[in-house]
C-alpha positions as a Markdown table, in Angstrom:
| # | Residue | x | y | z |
|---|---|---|---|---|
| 1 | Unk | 0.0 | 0.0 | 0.0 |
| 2 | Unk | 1.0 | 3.4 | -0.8 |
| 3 | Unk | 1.9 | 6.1 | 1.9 |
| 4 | Unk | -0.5 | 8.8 | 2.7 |
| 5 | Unk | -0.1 | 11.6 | 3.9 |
| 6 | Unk | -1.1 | 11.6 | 8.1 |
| 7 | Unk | -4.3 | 13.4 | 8.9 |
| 8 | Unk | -3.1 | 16.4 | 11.3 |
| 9 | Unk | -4.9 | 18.8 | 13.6 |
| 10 | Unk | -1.9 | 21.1 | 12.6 |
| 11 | Unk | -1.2 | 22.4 | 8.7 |
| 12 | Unk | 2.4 | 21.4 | 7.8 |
| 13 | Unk | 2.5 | 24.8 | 5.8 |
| 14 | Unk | 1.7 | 28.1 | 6.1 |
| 15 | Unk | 0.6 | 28.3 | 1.9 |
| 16 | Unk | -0.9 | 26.1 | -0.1 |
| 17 | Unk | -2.3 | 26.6 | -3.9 |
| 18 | Unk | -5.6 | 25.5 | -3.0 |
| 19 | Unk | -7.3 | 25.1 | 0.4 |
| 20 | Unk | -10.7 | 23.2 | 0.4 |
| 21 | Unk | -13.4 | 23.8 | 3.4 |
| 22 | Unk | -15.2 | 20.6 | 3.8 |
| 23 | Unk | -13.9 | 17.1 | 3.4 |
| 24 | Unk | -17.1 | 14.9 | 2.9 |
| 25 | Unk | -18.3 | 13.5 | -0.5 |
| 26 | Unk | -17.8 | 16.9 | -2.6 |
| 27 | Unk | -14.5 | 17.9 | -0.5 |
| 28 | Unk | -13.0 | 14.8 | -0.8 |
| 29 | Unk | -13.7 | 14.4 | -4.7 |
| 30 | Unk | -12.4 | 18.3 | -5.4 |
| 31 | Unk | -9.1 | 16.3 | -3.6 |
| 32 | Unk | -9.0 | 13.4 | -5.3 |
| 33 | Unk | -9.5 | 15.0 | -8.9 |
| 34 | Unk | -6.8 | 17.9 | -8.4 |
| 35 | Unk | -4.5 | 15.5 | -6.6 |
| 36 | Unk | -4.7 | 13.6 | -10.2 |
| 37 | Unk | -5.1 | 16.6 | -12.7 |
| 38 | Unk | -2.7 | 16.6 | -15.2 |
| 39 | Unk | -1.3 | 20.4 | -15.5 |
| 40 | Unk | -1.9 | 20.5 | -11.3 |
| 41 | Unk | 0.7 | 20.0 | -9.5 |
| 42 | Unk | -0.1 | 22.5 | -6.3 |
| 43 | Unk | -0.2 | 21.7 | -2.6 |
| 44 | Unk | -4.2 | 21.0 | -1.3 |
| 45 | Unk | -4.8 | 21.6 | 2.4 |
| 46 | Unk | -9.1 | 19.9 | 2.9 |
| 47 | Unk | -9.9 | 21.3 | 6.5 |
| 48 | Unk | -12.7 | 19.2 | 7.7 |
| 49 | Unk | -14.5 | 19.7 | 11.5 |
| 50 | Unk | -15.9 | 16.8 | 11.6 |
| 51 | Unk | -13.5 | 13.8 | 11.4 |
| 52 | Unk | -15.7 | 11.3 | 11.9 |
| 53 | Unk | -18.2 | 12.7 | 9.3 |
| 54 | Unk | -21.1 | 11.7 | 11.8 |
| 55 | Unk | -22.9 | 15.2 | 11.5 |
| 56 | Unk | -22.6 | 15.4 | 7.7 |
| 57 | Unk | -24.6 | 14.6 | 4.8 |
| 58 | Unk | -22.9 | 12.5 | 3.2 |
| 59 | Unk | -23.0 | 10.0 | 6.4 |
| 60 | Unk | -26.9 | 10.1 | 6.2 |
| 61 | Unk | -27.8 | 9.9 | 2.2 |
| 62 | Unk | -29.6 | 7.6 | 0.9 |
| 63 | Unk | -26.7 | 7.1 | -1.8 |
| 64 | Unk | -29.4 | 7.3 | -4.6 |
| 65 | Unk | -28.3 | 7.2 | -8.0 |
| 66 | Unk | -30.6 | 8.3 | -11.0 |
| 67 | Unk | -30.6 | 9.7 | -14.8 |
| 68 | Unk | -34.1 | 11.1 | -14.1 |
| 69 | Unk | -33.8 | 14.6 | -14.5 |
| 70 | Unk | -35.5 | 17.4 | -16.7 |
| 71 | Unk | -32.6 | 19.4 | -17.3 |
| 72 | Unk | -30.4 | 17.6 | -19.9 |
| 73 | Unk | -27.3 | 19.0 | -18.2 |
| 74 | Unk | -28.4 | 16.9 | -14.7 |
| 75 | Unk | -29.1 | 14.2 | -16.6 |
| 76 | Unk | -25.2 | 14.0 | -18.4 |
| 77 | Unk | -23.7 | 14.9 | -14.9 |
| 78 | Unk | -25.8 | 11.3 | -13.7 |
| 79 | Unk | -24.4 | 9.3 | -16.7 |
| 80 | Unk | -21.2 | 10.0 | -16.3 |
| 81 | Unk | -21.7 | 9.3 | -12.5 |
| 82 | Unk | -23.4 | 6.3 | -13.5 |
| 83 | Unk | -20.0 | 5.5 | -16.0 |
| 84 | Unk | -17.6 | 6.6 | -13.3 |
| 85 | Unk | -18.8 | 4.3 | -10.9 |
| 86 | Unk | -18.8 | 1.1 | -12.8 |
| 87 | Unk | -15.8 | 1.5 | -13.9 |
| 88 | Unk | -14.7 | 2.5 | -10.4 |
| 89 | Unk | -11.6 | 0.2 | -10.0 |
| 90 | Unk | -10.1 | 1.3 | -13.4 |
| 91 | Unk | -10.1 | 5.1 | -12.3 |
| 92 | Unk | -8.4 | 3.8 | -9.3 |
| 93 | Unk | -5.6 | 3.0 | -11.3 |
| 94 | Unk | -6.8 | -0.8 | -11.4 |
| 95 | Unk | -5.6 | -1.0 | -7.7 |
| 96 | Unk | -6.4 | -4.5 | -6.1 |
| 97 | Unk | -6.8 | -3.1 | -3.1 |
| 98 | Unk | -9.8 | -1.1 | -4.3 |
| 99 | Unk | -13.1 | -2.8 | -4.1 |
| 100 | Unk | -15.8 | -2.9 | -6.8 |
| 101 | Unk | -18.9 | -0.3 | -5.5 |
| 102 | Unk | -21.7 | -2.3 | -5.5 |
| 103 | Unk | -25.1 | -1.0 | -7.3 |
| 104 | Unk | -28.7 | -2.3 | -7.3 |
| 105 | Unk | -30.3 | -1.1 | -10.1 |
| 106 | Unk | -33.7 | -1.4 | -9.3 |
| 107 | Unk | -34.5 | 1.7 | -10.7 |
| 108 | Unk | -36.7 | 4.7 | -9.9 |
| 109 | Unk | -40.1 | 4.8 | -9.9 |
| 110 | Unk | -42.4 | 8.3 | -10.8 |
| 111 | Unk | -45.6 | 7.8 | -10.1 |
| 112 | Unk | -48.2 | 10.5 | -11.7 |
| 113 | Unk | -51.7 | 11.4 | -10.4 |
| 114 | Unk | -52.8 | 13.6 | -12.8 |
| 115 | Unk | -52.4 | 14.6 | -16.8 |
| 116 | Unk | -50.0 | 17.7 | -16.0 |
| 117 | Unk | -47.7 | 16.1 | -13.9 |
| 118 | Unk | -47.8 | 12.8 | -16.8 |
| 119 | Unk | -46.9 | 15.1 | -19.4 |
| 120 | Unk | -43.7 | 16.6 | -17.5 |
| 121 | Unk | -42.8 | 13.0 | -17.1 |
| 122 | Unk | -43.4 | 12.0 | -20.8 |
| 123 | Unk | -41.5 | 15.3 | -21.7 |
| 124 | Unk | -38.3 | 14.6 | -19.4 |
| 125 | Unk | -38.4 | 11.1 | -20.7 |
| 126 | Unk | -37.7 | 12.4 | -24.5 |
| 127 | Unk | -34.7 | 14.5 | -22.9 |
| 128 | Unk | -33.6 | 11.2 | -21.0 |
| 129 | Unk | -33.7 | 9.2 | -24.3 |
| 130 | Unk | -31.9 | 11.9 | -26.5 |
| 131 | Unk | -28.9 | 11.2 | -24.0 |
| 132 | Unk | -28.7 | 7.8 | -24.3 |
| 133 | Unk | -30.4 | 7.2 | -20.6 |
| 134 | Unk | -33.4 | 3.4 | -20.8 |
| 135 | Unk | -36.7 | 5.4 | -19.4 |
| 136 | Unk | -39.7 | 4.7 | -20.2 |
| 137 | Unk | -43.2 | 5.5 | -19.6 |
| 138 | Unk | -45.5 | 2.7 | -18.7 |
| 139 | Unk | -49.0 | 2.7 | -18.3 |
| 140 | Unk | -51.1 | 1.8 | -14.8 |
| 141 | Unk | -51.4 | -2.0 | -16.4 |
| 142 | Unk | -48.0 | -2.2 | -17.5 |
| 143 | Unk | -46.8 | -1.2 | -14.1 |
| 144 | Unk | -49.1 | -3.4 | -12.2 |
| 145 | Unk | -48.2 | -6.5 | -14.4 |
| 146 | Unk | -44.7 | -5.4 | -13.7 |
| 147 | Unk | -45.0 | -4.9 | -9.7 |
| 148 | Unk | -48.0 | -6.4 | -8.3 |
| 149 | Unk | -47.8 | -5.0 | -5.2 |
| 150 | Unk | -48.5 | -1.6 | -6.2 |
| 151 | Unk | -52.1 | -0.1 | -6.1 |
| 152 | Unk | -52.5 | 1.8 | -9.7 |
| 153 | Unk | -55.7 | 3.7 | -8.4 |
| 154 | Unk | -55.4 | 7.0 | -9.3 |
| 155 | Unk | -52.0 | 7.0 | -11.1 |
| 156 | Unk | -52.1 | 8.1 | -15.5 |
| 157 | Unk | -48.7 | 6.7 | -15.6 |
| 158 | Unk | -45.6 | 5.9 | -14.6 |
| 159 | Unk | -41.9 | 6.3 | -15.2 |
| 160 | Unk | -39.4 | 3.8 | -14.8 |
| 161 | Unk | -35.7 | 3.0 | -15.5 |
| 162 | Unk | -33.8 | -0.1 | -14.9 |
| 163 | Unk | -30.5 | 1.1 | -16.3 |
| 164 | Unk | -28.4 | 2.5 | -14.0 |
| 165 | Unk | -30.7 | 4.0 | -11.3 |
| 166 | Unk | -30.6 | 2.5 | -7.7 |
| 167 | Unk | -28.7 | 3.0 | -5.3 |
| 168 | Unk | -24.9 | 2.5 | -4.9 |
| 169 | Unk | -22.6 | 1.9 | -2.0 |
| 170 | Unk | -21.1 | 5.8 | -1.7 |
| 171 | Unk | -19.4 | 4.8 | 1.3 |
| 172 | Unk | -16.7 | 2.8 | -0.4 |
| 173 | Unk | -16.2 | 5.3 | -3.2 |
| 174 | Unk | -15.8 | 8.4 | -0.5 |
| 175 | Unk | -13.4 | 6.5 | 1.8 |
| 176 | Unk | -10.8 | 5.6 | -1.2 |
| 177 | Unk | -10.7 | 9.1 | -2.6 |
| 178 | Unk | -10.1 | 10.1 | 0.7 |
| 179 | Unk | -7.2 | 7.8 | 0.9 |
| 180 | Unk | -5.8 | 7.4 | -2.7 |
| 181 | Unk | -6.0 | 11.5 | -2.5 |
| 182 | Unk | -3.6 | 11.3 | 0.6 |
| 183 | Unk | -1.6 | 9.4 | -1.3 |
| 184 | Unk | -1.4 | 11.9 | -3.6 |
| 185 | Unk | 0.0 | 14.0 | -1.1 |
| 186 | Unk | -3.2 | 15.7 | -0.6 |
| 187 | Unk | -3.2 | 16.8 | 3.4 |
| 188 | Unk | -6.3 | 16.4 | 5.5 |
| 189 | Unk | -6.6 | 18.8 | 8.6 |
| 190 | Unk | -9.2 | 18.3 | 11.5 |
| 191 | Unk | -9.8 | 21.6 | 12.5 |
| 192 | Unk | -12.4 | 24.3 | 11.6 |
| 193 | Unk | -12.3 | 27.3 | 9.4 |
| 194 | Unk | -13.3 | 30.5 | 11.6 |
| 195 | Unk | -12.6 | 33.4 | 9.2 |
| 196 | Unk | -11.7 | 34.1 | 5.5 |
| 197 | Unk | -8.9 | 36.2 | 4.5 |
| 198 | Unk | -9.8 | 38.5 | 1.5 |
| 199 | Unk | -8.1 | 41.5 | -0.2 |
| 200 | Unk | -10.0 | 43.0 | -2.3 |
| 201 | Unk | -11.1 | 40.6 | -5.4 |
| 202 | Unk | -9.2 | 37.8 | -4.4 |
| 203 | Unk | -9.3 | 35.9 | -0.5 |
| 204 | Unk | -6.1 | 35.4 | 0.5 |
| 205 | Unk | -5.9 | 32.5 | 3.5 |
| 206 | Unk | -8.1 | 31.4 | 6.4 |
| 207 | Unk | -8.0 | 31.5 | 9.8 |
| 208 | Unk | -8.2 | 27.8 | 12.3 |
| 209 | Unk | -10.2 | 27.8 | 15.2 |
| 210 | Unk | -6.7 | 27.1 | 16.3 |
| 211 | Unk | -5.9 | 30.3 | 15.4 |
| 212 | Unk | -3.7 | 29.4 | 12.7 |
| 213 | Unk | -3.5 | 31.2 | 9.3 |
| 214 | Unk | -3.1 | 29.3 | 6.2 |
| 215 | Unk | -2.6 | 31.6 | 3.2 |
| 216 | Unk | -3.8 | 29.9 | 0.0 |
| 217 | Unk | -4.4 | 30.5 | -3.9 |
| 218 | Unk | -7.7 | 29.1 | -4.0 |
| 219 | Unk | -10.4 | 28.6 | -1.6 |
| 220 | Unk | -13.0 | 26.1 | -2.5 |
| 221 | Unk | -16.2 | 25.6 | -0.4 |
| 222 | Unk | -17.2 | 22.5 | 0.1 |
| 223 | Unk | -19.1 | 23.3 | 3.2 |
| 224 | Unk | -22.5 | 21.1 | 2.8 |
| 225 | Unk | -25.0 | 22.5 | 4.4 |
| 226 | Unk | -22.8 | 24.9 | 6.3 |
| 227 | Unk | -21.5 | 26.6 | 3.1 |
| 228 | Unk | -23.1 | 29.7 | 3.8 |
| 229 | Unk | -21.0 | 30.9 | 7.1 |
| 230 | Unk | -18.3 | 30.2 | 4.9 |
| 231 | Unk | -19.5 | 32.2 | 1.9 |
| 232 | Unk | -20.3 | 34.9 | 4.5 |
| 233 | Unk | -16.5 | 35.1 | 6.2 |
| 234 | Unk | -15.3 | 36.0 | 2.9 |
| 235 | Unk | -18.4 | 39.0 | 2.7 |
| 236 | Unk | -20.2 | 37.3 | -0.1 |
| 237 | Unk | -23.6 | 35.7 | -0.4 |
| 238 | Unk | -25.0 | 32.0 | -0.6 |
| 239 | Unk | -28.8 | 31.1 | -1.4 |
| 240 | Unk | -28.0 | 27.7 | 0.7 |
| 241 | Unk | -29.6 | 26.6 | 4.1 |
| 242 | Unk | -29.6 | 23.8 | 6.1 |
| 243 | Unk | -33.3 | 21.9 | 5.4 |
| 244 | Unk | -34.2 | 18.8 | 7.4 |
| 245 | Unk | -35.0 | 15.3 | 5.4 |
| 246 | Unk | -36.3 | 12.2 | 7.4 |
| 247 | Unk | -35.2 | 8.6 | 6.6 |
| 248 | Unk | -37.0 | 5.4 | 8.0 |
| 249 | Unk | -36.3 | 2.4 | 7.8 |
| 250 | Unk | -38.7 | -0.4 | 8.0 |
| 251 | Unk | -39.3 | -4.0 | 8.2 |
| 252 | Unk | -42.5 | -5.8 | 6.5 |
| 253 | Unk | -44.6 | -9.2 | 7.5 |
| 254 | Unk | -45.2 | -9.6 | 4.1 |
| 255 | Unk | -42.9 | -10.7 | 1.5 |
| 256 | Unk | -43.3 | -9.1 | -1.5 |
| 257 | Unk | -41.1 | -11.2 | -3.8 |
| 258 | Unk | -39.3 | -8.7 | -5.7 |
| 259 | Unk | -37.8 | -5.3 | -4.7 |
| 260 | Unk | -39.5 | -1.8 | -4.8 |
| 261 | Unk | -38.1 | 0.5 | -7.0 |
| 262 | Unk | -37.1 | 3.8 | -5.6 |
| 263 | Unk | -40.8 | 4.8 | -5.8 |
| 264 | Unk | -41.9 | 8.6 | -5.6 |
| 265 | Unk | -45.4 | 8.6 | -4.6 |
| 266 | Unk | -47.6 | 11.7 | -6.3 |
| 267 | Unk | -48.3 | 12.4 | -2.2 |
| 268 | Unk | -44.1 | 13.4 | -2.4 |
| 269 | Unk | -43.6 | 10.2 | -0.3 |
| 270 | Unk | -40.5 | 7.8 | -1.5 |
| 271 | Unk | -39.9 | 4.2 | -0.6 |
| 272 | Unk | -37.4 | 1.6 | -2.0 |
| 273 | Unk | -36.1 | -2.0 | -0.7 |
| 274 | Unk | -33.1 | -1.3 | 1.2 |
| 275 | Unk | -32.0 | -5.0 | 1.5 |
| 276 | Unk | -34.2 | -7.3 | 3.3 |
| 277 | Unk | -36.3 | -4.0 | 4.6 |
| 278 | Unk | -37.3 | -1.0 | 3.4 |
| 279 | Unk | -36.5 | 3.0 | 3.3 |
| 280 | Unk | -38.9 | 5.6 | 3.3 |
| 281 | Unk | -38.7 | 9.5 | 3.7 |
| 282 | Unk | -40.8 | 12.5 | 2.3 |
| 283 | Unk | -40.3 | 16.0 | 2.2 |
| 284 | Unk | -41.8 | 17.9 | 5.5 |
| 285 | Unk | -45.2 | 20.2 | 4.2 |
| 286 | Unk | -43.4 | 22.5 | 6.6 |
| 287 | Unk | -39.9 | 22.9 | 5.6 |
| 288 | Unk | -37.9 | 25.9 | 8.2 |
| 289 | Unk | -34.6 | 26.2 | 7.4 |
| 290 | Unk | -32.8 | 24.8 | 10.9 |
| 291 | Unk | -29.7 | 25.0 | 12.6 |
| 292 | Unk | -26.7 | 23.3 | 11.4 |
| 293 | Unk | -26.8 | 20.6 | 14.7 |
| 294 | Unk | -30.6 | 20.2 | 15.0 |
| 295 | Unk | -30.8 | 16.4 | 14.2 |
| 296 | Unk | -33.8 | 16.0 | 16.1 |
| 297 | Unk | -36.3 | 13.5 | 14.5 |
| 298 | Unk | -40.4 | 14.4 | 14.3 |
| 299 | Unk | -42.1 | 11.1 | 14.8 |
| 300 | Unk | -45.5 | 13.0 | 13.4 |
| 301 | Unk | -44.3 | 12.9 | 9.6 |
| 302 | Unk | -44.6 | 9.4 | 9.7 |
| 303 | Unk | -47.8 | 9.2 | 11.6 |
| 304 | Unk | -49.2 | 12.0 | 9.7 |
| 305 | Unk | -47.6 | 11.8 | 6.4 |
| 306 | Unk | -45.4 | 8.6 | 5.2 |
| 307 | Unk | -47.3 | 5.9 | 6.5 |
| 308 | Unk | -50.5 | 6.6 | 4.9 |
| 309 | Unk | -49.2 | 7.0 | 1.3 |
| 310 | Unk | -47.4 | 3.9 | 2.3 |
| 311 | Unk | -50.2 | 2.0 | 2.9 |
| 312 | Unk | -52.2 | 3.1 | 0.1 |
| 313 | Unk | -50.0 | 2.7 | -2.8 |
| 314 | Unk | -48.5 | -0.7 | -1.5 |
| 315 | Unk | -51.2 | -1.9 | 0.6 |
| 316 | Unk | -48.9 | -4.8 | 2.2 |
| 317 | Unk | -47.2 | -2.0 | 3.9 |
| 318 | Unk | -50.8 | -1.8 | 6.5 |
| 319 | Unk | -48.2 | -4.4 | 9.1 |
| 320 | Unk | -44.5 | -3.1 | 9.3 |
| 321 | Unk | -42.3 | -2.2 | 11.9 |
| 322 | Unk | -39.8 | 0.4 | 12.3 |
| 323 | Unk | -36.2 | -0.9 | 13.1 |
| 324 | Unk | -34.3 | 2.5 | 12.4 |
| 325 | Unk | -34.4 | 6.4 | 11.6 |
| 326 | Unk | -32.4 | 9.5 | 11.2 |
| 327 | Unk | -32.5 | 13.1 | 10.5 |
| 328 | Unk | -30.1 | 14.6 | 8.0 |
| 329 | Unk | -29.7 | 18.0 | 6.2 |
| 330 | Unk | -30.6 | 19.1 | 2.4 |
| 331 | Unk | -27.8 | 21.5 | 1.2 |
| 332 | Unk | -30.7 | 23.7 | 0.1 |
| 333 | Unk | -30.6 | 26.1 | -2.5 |
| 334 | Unk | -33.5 | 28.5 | -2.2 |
| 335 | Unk | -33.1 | 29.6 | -5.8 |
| 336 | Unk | -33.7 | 26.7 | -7.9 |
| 337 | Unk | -32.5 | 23.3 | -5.7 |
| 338 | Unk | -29.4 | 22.5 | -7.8 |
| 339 | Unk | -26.0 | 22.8 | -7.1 |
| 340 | Unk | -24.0 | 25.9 | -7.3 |
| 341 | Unk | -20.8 | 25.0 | -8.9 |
| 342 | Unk | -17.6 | 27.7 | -10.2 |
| 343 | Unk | -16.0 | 30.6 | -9.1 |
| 344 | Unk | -18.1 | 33.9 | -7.4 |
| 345 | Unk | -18.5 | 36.7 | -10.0 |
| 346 | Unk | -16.1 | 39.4 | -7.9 |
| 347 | Unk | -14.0 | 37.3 | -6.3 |
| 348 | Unk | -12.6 | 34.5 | -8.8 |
| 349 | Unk | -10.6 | 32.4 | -6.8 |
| 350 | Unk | -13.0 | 31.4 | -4.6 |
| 351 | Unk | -15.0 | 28.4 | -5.5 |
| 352 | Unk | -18.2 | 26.9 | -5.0 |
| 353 | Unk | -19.4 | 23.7 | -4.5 |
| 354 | Unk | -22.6 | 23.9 | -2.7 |
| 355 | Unk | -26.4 | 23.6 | -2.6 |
| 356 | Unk | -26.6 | 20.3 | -4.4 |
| 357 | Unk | -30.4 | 19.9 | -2.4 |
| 358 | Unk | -30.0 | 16.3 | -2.4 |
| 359 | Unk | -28.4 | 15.3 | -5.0 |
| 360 | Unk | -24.4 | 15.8 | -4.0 |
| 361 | Unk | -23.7 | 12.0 | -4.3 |
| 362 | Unk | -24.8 | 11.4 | -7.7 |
| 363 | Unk | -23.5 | 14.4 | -8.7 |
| 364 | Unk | -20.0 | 14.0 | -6.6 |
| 365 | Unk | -17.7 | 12.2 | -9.7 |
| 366 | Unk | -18.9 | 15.1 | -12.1 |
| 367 | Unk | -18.4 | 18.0 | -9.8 |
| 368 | Unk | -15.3 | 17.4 | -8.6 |
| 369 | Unk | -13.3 | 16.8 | -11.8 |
| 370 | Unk | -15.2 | 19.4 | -13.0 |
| 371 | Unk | -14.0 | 22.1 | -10.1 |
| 372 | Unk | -10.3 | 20.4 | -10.6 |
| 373 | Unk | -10.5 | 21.1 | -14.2 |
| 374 | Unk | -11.6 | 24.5 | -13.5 |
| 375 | Unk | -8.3 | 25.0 | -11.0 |
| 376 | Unk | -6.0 | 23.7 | -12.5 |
| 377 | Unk | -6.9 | 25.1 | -16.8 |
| 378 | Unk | -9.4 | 28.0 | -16.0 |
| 379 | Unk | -11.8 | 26.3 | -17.6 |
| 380 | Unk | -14.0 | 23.3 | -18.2 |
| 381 | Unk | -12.6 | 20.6 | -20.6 |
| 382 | Unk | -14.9 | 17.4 | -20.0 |
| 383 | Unk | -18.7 | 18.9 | -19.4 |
| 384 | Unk | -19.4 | 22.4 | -19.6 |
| 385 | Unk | -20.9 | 23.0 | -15.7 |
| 386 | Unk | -21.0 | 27.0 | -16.6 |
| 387 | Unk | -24.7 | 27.3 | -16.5 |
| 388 | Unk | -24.7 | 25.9 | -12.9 |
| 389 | Unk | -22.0 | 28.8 | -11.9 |
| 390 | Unk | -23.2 | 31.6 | -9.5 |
| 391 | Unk | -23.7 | 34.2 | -12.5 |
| 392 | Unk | -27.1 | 32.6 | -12.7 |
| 393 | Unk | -28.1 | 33.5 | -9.0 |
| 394 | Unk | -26.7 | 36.9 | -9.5 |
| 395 | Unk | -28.8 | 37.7 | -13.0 |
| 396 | Unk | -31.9 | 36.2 | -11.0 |
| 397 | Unk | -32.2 | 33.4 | -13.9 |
| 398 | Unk | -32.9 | 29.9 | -12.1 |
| 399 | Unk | -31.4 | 27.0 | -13.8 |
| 400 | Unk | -34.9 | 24.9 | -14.3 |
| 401 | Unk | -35.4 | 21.3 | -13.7 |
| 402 | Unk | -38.7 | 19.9 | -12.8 |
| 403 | Unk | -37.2 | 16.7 | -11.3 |
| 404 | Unk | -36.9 | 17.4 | -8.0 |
| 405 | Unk | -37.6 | 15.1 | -4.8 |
């Protein structure tokens, strides 16, 4: 095994070319990416606060993986996430140490309850196709001869895709960029970012809790939901909050003989197999932006909310039991719920990586080769992220996709 780099509580260096805040999924991928840019060959400092990653949200995702977007940019960033992930041991440099990532593509399952909503899904199918992506529209029959389990009451269609959608073990693929970026020479601080240093149009370094200074070339934020205090100590502005999301997880006395797709219930309520059991969430109908610890779980969602559309659209769901359930945080963007991705439009060498709204780990392989690419050439060279860059929030022009869970 290769050497990496030790993980300090103090920076070897007082500079380095490019200092990233936030060493979950989207830190950790900026890392791996620059560590292996060709034309980069800088010093990278990831500061992350949380060393453990228990509070983040990458340690409660889902780890959903799906080319069912409306936007066709979404959908090319999920292909190649889709690609990058197959082929995950090759882009570790065909290391034996490196595991494959397993994937259950059991697909994702849109449900629609009434003709408008069917025609957005019949209209983001067409884009899906164009790219290459196996969606297809099926009608109440065809999905009840497919899944039995479901009731079709009420539902025009559906829309479904076996190809690449599931769910993916994320875990794997964050822990070895973590560690083949150390190897690298990538250096991984536990500490906590306090301040940003700016002069004028550029920052300059950031100041530890420690009370350290690091001076740096280029700051990226990778912040998750906390992305906006950081944004802030450099004076600039972030549409991104910290929004609460709700997993359960759920055993069932009956078998239903076949997984459930990642189903998204016209109620908002999702479910998929998860295993042996079951996961289930749904957006809150009240949805307060909370504070960055609050992890605090409200048992009346379920009550109120999840079990009910349960139970109606897979009716052997009337006798389960919960066996587990968590509270993690949306990266929210109040604009337009997709990530904010490239360089603020005064001060260019900061860098953001943020608001992903629940889609960071799908969108993790894409984004951070994408921010490397943009460090290391000044520009984009393998997909053109430019109209998910902060110019958009700033003109007041929301990037549009109709896809959102």
């Amino acid at each position: 095994m290769s050497t990496r780099t030790p993980i300090t509580t103090t920076p070897t260096s007082s500079s380095y070319d490019v200092v990233v805040v936030g060493g979950a999924i989207i830190g950790s991928s900026v890392a791996w990416w620059l560590s292996r840019e060709p034309g980069f060959d800088g010093s990278v400092l990831v500061v992350e606060k949380d060393p453990l990653y228990q509070q983040c949200s990458t340690a409660h995702t889902n780890s959903c993986m799906r080319q069912q977007f409306s936007n066709p940019l979404n959908v090319q960033i999920s292909r190649f996430a889709a690609d990058y992930v197959r082929d995950f041991r090759s882009w570790m440099d065909d290391d034996p140490d490196v595991p494959e990532i397993y994937v259950n593509h059991y697909g994702y399952m849109y449900l629609a309850g009434d003709d408008t909503f069917a025609d957005t899904l019949r209209t983001n199918q067409r884009v899906q196709a164009d790219l290459g992506a196996s969606t297809k529209i099926m009608s109440p029959d065809e999905i009840k001869a497919a899944y039995p389990f479901y009731n079709v009451d009420g539902i025009v269609c559906g829309s479904h895709n076996l190809v690449d959608e599931g769910y993916f073990d994320s875990g794997t693929m964050f822990d070895w960029w973590r560690n083949k970026a150390r190897e690298n020479g990538v250096e991984y601080l536990t500490g906590e970012v306090v301040d940003v240093e700016r002069d004028g149009d550029r920052v300059t370094g950031v100041t530890l809790a420690s009370g350290e200074t690091v001076a740096c070339g280029t700051l990226v934020n990778a912040a998750g939901p906390s992305a906006v205090r950081v944004a802030n100590m450099a004076g600039l502005e972030l549409p991104v909050e910290p929004r609460k999301r709700y997993t359960y997880i759920f055993d069932c006395a009956e078998d239903l003989g076949m997984d459930v797709p990642l189903t998204i219930d016209p109620t908002g309520v999702h479910v998929r197999s998860e295993g042996d059991a079951y996961m289930t969430g749904a957006t809150p109908d009240d949805d307060p932006a909370v504070g960055f610890d609050d992890f605090a779980m409200d048992h009346d969602i379920f009550e109120e909310k999840v079990w009910p559309a349960l139970v109606n659209r897979i009716p052997a769901f009337e006798r389960i039991k919960i066996t587990s359930q968590w509270a993690g945080h949306y990266a929210h963007n109040t604009v337009d719920h997709n990530v904010i991705v490239g360089p603020n439009h005064e001060v260019a060498n900061f860098i953001y990586a943020n608001g992903f709204s629940g889609h960071g780990l799908q969108q993790s392989p894409a984004i951070g080769r994408g921010v490397a690419e943009l460090i290391a050439h000044g520009e984009y060279r393998s997909l053109d992220l430019t109209p998910l860059g902060f110019e958009r929030i700033v003109r007041g022009e929301p990037f549009i996709e109709t896809a959102i869970i």
